[in-house]
N, C-alpha and C positions, 0 to 999 in steps of 0.2 A: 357475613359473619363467619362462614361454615365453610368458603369459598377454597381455600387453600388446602381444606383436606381432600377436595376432588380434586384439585390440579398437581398436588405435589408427587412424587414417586412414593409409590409405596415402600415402606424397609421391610421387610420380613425378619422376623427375630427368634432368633431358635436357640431355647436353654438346651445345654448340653446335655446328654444324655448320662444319669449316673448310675456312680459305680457300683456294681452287686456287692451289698454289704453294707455300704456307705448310708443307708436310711434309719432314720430312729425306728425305736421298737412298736410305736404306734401310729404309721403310717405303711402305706401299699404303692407299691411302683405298677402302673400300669404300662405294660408293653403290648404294643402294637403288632400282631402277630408276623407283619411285614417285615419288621426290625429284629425280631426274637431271634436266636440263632436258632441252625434247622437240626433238628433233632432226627437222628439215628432210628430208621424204620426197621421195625422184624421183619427175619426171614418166612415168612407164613407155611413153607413148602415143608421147613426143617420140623416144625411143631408135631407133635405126635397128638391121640384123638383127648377130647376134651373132658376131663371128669365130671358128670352127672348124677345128682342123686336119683332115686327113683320119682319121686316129688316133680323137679325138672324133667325127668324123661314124659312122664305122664301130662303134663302140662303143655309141654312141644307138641304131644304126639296127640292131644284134644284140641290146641291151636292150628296143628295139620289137618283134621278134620272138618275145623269150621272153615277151614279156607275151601277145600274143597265146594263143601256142602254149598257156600254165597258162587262159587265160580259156576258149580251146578245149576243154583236158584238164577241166576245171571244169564246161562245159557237157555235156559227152557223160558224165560222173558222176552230176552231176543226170538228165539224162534215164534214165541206164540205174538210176539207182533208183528215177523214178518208173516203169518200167515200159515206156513209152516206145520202147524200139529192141528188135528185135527181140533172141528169145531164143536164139542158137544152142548147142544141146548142151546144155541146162540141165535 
């Protein structure tokens, strides 16, 4: 019954791609970031420093602390399982 659709060639069928603009007002064109045209990167070099409130700067500058602090709690783990620091009461 089903037999001719495994044996026939497959057609592959490709709606064409439309045109920017050309969609009703309640519908979304989905593009495929492979197909999207490649959009124009900034120069990062030319940017001058980034304005921060104080708010932000204090928030950075508590998120740089805890980083330390786990990279610290991280190091003194490692060492005290390779053996490393000393043993008290053990």
């Amino acid at each position: 019954m089903f037999g001719y659709l495994l044996w026939d060639k497959p057609t592959r069928v490709r709606a064409p791609m439309p045109v920017y603009g050309s969609r009703p007002g309640n519908h979304f064109v989905v593009i495929h970031p492979l197909e999207d045209k490649a959009e124009v990167k900034v120069n990062t070099s030319t940017l001058g420093p980034m304005p921060m409130t104080i708010s932000v700067k204090l928030s950075l500058m508590a998120l740089r602390g805890y980083r330390i602090l786990m990279v610290l709690l991280l190091l003194y783990h490692v060492l005290d399982l390779a053996g490393v620091l000393a043993q008290h009461g053990r």
